[in-house]
C-alpha positions in Angstrom: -51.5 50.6 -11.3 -54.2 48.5 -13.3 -53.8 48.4 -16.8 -56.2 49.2 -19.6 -58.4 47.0 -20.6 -59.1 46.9 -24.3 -62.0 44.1 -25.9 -60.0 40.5 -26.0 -60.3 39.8 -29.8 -59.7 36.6 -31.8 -57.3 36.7 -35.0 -57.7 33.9 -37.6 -55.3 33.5 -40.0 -55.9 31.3 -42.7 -53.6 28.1 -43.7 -53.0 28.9 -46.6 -49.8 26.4 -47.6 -50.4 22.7 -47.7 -49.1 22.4 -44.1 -51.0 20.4 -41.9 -52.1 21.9 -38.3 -50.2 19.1 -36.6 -47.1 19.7 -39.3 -47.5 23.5 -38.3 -47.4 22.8 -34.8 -44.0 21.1 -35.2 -42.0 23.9 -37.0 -39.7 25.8 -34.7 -40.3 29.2 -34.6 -38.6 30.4 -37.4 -39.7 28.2 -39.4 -43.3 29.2 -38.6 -42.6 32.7 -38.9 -41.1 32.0 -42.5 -44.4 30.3 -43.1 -47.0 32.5 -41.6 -45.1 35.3 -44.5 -45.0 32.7 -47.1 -49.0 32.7 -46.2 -49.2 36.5 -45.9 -48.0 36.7 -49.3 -50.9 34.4 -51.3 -53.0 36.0 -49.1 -52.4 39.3 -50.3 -52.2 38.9 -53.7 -56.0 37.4 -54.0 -58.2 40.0 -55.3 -61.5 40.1 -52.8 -64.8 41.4 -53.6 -68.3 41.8 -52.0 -70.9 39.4 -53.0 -73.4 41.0 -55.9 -76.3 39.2 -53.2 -75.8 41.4 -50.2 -77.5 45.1 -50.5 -76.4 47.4 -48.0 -79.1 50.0 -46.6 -79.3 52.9 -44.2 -81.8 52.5 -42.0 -82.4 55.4 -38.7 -78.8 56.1 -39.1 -77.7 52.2 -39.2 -75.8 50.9 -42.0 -77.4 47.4 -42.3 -76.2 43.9 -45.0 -78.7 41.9 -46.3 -78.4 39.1 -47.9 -80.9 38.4 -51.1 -79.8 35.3 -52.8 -79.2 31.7 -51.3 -75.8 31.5 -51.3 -75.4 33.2 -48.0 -74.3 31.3 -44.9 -76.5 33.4 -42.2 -80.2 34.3 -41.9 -80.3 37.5 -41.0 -78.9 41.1 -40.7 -75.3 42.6 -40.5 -74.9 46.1 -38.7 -71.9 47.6 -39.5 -69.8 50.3 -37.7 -68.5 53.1 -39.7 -65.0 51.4 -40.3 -66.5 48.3 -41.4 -68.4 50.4 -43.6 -65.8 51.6 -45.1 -64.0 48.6 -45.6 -67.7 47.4 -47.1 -67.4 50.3 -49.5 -64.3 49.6 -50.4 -64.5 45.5 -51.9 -67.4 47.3 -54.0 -64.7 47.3 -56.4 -62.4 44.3 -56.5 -59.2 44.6 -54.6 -56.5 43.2 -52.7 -56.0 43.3 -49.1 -52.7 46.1 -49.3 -54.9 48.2 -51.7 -58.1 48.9 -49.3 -55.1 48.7 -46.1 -53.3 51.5 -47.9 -57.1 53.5 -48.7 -57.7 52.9 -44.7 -54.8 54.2 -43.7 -55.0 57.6 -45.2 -58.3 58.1 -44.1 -57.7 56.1 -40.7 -55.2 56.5 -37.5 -54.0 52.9 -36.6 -52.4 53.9 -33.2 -53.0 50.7 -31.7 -51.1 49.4 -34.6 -53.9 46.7 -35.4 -55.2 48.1 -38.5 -53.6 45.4 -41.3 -54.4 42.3 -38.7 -58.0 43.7 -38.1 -58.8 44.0 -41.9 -57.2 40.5 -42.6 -59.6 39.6 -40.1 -62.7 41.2 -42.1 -62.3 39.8 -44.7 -61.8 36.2 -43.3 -64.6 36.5 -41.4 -67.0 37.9 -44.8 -65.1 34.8 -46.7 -66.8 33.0 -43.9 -70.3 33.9 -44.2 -70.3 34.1 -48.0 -70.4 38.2 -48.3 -67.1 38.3 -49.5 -65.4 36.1 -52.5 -62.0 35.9 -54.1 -62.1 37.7 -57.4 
């Protein structure tokens, strides 16, 4: 029996200790575990929020970024899917990572169980481009 196939994805998590990669890579695994919370836990106290410079529009039933000011890292246009929508909506106002997970969850099902990693991931990613900026 074959199993399902589900879209490989790519989770980042950032360093956010003063480890080095080749210090992280020689911590046993407990050691990294203890540090990957350690992480977890400046992460989620950081208060995120959208970048004043990126309007969002609905075009024809798309929800569409755009960036207006120079401090963006791409040239071009973001489409969004309803969920990152959502999550768009929601670092309107600035908040922490738990506060828009715990907002996602009640309107959300996570039965793959990815929601938390997934939304870590978001907001890495907008960090990334400049669309989203700690508070």
């Amino acid at each position: 029996m074959k199993r399902l196939y589900k879209t490989p994805k790519l989770y980042h998590f950032p360093n956010r200790g003063k480890l080095s990669s080749k210090q992280l890579s020689l911590l046993s695994d407990k050691e990294l575990t203890q540090y990957i919370e350690q992480s977890k836990g400046i992460e989620y106290t950081k208060v995120y929020k959208a970048n004043p410079n990126i309007v969002m529009r609905e075009v024809d039933g798309d929800c569409l970024l755009i960036p207006t000011g120079n401090d963006i890292a791409i040239n071009g246009l973001i489409t969004l899917n309803p969920i990152a929508q959502f999550l768009w909506q929601q670092f309107q106002t600035p908040s922490t990572i738990p506060e828009v997970l715990a907002k996602a969850r009640e309107k959300y099902d996570d039965e793959e169980g990815c929601m938390e990693q997934e939304i870590r991931c978001f907001v890495n990613d907008y960090i990334g481009i400049n669309f989203i900026m700690e508070e």
